[in-house]
C-alpha positions in Angstrom: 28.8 -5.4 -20.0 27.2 -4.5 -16.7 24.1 -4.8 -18.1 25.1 -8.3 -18.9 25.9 -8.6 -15.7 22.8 -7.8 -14.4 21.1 -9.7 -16.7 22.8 -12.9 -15.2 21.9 -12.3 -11.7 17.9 -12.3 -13.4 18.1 -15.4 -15.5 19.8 -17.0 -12.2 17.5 -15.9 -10.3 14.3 -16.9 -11.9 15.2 -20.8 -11.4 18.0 -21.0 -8.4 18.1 -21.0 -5.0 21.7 -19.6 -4.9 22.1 -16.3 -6.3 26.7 -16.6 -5.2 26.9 -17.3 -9.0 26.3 -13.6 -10.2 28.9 -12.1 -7.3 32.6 -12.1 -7.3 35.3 -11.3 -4.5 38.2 -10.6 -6.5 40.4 -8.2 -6.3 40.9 -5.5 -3.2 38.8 -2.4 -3.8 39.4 -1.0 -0.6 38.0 -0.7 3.2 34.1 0.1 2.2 33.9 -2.0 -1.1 31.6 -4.7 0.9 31.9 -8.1 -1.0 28.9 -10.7 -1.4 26.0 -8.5 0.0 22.8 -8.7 -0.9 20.6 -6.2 0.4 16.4 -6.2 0.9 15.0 -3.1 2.5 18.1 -2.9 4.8 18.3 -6.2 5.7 21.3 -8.5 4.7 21.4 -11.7 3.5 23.9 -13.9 2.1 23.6 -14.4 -2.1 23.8 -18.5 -1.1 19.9 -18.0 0.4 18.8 -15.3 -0.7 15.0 -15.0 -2.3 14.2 -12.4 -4.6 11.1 -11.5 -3.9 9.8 -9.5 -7.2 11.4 -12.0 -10.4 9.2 -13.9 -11.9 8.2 -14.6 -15.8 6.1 -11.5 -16.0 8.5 -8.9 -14.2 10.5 -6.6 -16.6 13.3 -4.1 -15.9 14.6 -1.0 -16.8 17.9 0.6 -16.5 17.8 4.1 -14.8 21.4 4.7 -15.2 24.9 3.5 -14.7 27.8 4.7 -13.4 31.6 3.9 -14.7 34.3 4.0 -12.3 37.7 6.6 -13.0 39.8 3.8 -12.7 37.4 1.9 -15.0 37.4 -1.8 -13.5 34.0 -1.1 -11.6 30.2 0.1 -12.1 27.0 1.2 -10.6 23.9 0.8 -12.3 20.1 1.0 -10.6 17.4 -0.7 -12.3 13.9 -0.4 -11.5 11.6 -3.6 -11.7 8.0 -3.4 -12.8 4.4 -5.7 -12.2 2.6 -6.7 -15.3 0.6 -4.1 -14.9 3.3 -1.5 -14.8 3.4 -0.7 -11.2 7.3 -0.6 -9.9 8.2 -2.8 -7.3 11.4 -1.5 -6.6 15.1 -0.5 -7.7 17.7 -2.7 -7.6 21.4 -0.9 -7.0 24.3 -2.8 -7.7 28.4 -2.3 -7.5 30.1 -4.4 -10.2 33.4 -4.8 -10.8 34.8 -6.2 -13.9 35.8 -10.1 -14.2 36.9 -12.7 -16.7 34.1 -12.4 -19.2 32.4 -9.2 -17.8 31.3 -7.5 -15.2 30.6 -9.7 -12.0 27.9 -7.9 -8.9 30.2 -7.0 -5.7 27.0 -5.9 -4.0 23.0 -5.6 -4.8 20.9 -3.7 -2.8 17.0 -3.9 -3.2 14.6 -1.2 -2.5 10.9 -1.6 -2.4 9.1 0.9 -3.9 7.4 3.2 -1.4 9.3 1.4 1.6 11.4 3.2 4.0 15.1 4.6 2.5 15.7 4.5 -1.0 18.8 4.4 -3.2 21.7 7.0 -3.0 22.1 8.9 -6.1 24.4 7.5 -8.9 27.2 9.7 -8.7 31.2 9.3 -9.3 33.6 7.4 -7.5 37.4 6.3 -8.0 37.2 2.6 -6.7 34.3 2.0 -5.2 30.7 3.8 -4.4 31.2 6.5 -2.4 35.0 6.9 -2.1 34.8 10.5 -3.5 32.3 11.5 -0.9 34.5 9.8 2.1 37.9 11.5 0.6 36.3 14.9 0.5 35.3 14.7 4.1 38.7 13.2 5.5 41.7 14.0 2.6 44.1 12.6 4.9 42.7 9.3 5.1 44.1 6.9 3.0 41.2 5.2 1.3 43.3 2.1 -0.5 46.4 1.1 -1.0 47.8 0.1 -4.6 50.4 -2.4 -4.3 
């Protein structure tokens, strides 16, 4: 379903000028969960004007791997976008949480191939990307709160 997800944010992409359609804000997945971002090379834009810069009818993707959440309700996948002529443009990373009828994107992050940081590895997490990582270095801290 994430896949699916993904999938929407392309065919939305390809003829919109408002990408918000593909991300969702429901539900509290704690402090660091970061809702509507979208991401180029480190600099932040809202989904409502954001361009993407590397769909077009030609461009094809490829799913480098994806990443279910322990509690289940989220995912992170990283896709990587290639040229006609098979050169990769980039990597998309996105956090997706699930949502009446699917998966809906939290957050997507785009990397440009060859440009400056590039995606952390897919690894783990409880409720959001990263919460394992922040719990090992602070156990104390209270990470979210289920009500």
């Amino acid at each position: 379903m994430a896949e699916a997800a993904f999938q929407r944010y392309v065919d939305l992409a390809k003829g919109s000028k408002n990408l918000r359609g593909s991300f969702s804000i429901l539900g509290d997945f704690g402090k660091n969960a970061q809702a509507l971002r979208w991401v180029l090379d480190g600099k932040e834009q809202l989904p409502d004007t954001a361009a993407d810069p590397w769909i077009d009818g030609s461009t094809t993707f490829k799913l480098i791997g994806l990443v279910r959440s322990n509690v289940g309700i989220a995912a992170r996948g990283e896709w990587q976008a290639f040229a006609p002529d098979g050169r990769v443009l980039g990597t998309y990373d996105a956090f997706l949480i699930s949502h009446i009828g699917g998966f809906r994107l939290r957050w997507l992050r785009l990397y440009s191939q060859g440009k400056g940081v590039q995606p952390e590895p897919l690894t783990g997490f409880c409720m959001y990307p990263g919460d394992a990582q922040e719990h090992q270095r602070n156990p104390k801290e209270v990470l979210f709160k289920l009500q």
